[in-house]
N, C-alpha and C positions, 0 to 999 in steps of 0.2 A: 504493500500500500504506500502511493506518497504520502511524505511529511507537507502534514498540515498545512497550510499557508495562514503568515499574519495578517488578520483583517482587522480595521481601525474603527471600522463602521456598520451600523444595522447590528440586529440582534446575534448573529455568529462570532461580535465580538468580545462577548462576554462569556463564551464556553472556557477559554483560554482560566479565566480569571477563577470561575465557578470551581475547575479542577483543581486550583493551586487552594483556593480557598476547602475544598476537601482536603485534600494533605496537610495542609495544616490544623484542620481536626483533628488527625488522626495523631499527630505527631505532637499536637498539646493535649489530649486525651492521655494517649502513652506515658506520658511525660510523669504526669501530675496524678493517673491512676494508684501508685504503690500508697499515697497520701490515706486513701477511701480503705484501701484495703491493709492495711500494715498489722493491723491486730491477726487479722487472719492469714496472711504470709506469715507471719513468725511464730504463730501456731503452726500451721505447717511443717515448717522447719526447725522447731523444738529450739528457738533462740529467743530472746526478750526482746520486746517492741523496742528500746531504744538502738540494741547492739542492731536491731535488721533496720531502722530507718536509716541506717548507713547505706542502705541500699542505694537512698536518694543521694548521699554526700557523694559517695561513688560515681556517679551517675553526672552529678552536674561537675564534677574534678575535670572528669576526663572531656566534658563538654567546655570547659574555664581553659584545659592545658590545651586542643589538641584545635578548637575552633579555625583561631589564626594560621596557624602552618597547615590546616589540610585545605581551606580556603584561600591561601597561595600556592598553594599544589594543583589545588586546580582551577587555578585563572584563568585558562587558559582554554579548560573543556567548553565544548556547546552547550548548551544548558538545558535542554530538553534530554539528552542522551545523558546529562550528569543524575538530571531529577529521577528518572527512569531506574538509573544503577541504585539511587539510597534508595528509594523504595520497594526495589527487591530484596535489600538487603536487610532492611528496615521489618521488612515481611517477615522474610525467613526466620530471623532472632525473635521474632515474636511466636513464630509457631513452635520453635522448639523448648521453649517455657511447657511445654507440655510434659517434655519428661524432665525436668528441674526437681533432682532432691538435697539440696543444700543448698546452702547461702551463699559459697560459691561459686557453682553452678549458675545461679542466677544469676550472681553480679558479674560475672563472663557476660552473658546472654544481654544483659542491659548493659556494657561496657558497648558490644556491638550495636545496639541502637542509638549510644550515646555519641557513636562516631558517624552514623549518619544524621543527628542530630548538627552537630559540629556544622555542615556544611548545610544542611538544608535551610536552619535560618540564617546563615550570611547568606546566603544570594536569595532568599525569598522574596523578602522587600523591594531589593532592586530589581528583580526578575518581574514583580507586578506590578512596578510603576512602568514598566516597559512594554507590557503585554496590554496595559489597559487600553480600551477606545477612548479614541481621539478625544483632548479634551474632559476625560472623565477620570484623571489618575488617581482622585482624592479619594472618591466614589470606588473605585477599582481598589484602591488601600485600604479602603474601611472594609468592605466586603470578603478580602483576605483575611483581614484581622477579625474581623466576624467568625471567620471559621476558629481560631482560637478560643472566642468567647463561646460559642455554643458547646464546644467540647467542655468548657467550663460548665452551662449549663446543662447540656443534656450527656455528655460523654462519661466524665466523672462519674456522676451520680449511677448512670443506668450500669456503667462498668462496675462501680463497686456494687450497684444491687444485686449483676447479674454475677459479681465473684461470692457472694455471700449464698444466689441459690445454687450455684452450681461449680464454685470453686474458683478459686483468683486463676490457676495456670489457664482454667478456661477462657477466662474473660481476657487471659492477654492474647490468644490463640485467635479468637475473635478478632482483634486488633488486625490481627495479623493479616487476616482473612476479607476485614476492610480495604486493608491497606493494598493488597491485589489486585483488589477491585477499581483502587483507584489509581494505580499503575494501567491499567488498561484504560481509563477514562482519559488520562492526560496523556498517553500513545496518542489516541483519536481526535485531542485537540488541541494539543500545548505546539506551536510551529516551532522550527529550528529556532534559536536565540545565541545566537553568537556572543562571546563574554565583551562585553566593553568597558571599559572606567571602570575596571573591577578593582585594582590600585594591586603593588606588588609590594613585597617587602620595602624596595626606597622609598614606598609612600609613608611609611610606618615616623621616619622621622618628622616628614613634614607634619603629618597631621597629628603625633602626639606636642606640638609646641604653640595649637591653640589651646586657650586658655577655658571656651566652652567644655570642648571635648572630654579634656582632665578634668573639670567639674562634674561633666553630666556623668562622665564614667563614674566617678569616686560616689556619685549619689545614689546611681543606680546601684555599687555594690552594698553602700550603706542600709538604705532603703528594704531592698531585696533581702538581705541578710535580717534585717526586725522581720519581715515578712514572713519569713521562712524558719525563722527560729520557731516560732506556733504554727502558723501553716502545717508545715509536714507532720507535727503530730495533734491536730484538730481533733483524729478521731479519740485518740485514747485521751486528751483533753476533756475534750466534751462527755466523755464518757464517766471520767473520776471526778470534774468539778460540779455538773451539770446532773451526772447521771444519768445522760440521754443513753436509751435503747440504742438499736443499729439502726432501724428504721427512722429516730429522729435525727439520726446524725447524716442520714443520706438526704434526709429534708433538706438541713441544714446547707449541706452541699450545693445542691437543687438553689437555694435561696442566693447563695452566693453565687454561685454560677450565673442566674437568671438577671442576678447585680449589673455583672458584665454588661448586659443591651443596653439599662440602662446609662451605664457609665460612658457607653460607646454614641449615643445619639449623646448624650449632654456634653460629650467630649469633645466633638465633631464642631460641637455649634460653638464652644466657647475656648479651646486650645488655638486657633489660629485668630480669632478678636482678644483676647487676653492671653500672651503666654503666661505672664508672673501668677494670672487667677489659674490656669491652668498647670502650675507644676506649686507652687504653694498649698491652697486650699488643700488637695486631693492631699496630700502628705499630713498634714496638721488634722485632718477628719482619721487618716490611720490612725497616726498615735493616737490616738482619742478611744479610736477602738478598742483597739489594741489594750490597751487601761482598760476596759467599761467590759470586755467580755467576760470575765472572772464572773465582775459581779452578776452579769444579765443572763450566766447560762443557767441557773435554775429557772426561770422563766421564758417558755417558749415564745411565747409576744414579744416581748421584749427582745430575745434575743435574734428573733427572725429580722425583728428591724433593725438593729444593730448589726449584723452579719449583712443585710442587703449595704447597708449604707456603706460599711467596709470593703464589700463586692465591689461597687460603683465607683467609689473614691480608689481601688487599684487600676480601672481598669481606664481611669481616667490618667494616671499618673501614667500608666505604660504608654498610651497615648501621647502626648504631653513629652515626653522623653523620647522616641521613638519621630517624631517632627521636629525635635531641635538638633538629634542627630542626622537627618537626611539634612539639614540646612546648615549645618556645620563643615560638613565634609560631603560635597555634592559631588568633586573629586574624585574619591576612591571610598565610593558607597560600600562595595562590601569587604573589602577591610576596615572599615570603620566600624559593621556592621557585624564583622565576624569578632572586633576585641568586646564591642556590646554585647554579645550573645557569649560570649568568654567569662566577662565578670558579670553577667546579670547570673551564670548560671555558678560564679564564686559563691555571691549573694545565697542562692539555690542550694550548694553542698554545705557554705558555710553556715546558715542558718540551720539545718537539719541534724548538722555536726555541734554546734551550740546549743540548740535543743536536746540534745543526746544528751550532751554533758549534763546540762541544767537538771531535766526531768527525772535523769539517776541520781543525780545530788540531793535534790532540793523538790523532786515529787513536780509532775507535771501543772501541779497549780501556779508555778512559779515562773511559766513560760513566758505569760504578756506582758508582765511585768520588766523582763528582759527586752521582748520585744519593742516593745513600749519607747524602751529607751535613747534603743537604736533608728528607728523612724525618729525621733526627734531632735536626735544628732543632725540627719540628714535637714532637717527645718532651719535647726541654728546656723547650719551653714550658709542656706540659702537667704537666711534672715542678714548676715552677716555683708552676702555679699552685694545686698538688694540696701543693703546701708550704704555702704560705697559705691555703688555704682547706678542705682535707681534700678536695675534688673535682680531678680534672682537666679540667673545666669550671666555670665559672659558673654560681651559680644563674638558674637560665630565667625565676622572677618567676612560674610557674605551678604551683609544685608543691603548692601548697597549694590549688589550683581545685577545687571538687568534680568527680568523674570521671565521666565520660559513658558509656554503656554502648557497648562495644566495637564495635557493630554500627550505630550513631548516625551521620547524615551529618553532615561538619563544617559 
């Protein structure tokens, strides 16, 4: 069969986008699944919930070490025939979770999806700001990033239901068995994409010596890191503070996930008329949470609104950060893109790894507290630099660029 052809217009321009925005379903599904299920993995595997949420520190390490050099290793590849390769590979490591009986075992199994990780989000971004129709790239980024929120909403949740009726190896098997399916969908409509301004190792000095860049990274580690210190263990949280059954804690999930839409329409409308309302607010409502969940998880009212607002205010921050980095470094989008998806996924192990510590120390009541802290570090900074300079970032060295038509590949 030919490869596809790019078209910029009418309704076949939007299959391109549709398919990438499923893979990234599947691949923040994946991701952020072990979270839902961690009680029942390390029942499985006759290990304690904190030593097995290592699974996740694991997981996001080799995603922090390996992002940047495998995403100048392959600068070079076409990018239809690159997405194609992690997707099978991505597949296969999921299906073989089937016969997983050790903690080893597994963290092999998720070491290999963490390396098709590694590459899929540095060139995703730039890969669907290039595929979008003409003139629709903003539209075409949100709908990509859509597919990460719904996996938040409906992924998470129905994965950990469907690992509780019928076993976690299953639920990743399933993953796995999506993920197939969506190899064959983006064969049939993703066209050849030649890499361009994908930036190579010389780009690394240029663009680590704006002063955005090292902000927004350092925030995102920061940030990410309170995030994930409680994040990755919600369930046995919610479980010993709260009390909630399984089934409320999948609610739970469901609430926070469903956060996401909203975060993502009020993000859309106010991250590009306000950046400082868009990367302040969203952080200072975390910490907020972050503090306030202790108290609010014995009450399911309470705590459903509290969790939604938490939902919303991340997924506005990811937002929010994720548009100051394409304007920062417009250059060499996916190395810029692959050290973001490196320490956002520091943030990721180190928080889970923090976690570990704390909840064996100090009893998982003692998480948000922690958390707390750390999201508010990231505020003071921004408070600090928004004193000096009227932003709570850094000029990006681009805003004076003449502006390219919204529909423009980069």
């Amino acid at each position: 069969m030919r490869t596809p052809q790019l078209t910029k217009f009418g309704p076949r321009a939007w299959l391109p986008i549709i398919g990438l925005a499923f893979a990234a379903f599947v691949f923040n599904t994946s991701e952020f699944l072990p979270v839902g299920l961690l009680p029942d993995i390390a029942r499985s595997l006759d290990e304690s919930v904190p030593f097995t949420g290592l699974i996740i520190t694991g997981y996001a390490f080799v995603v922090a070490v390996m992002s940047l050099p495998l995403t100048i290793l392959t600068a070079r590849l076409e990018r239809r025939k690159l997405l194609l390769v992690l997707l099978a590979v991505f597949a296969l490591c999921h299906v073989v979770v089937l016969w997983v009986e050790s903690f080893e075992t597994l963290l092999a199994a998720r070491i290999g999806v963490a390396l098709t990780h590694s590459i899929f989000w540095s060139i995703m971004t730039p890969l669907a700001a290039r595929v979008a129709p003409y003139g629709r790239r903003a539209l075409g980024l949100a709908i990509v990033m859509g597919g990460t929120i719904v996996a938040t909403v409906l992924g998470v949740p129905i994965g950990t239901h469907l690992g509780h009726l019928v076993g976690w190896q299953t639920a990743f098997a399933v993953i796995g068995l999506a993920a197939a399916g969506i190899l064959v969908l983006i064969y049939f409509t993703l066209p050849a994409i030649e890499s361009t301004r994908a930036g190579s190792l010389a780009s690394l000095p240029v663009i680590l010596r704006r002063p955005a860049l090292l902000e927004l990274y350092a925030l995102t580690m920061i940030t990410v890191l309170g995030q994930f210190t409680i994040y990755s263990y919600i369930s046995p949280f919610l479980a010993s503070v709260g009390g909630l059954s399984e089934e409320s804690i999948v609610d739970m999930l469901f609430v926070f996930g469903l956060a996401g839409i909203a975060g993502a329409v009020i993000g859309s409308r106010v991250v590009d008329r306000s950046r400082s309302f868009g990367m302040l607010v969203p952080i200072a409502v975390m910490a907020l949470c972050h503090l306030a969940v202790g108290a609010a998880a014995g009450s399911i009212p309470v705590l459903s609104a509290l969790v939604f607002v938490w939902g919303a205010a991340m997924t506005i921050m990811c937002l929010a950060f994720q548009t100051q980095l394409l304007s920062a470094a417009p250059d060499a989008a996916d190395v810029a893109t692959s050290l973001y998806s490196g320490i956002f996924n520091i943030g990721i192990g180190g928080g889970a790894f923090i976690g570990s510590r704390v909840s064996e120390s100090l009893g998982f009541g003692a998480l948000h507290y922690v958390s707390s802290a750390l999201v508010l570090t990231s505020l003071a900074i921004m408070i600090v630099v928004w004193i000096k300079t009227g932003s709570p970032l850094f000029k990006t060295g681009f805003e004076e660029a003449p502006r390219r038509e919204s529909g423009d590949p980069l």
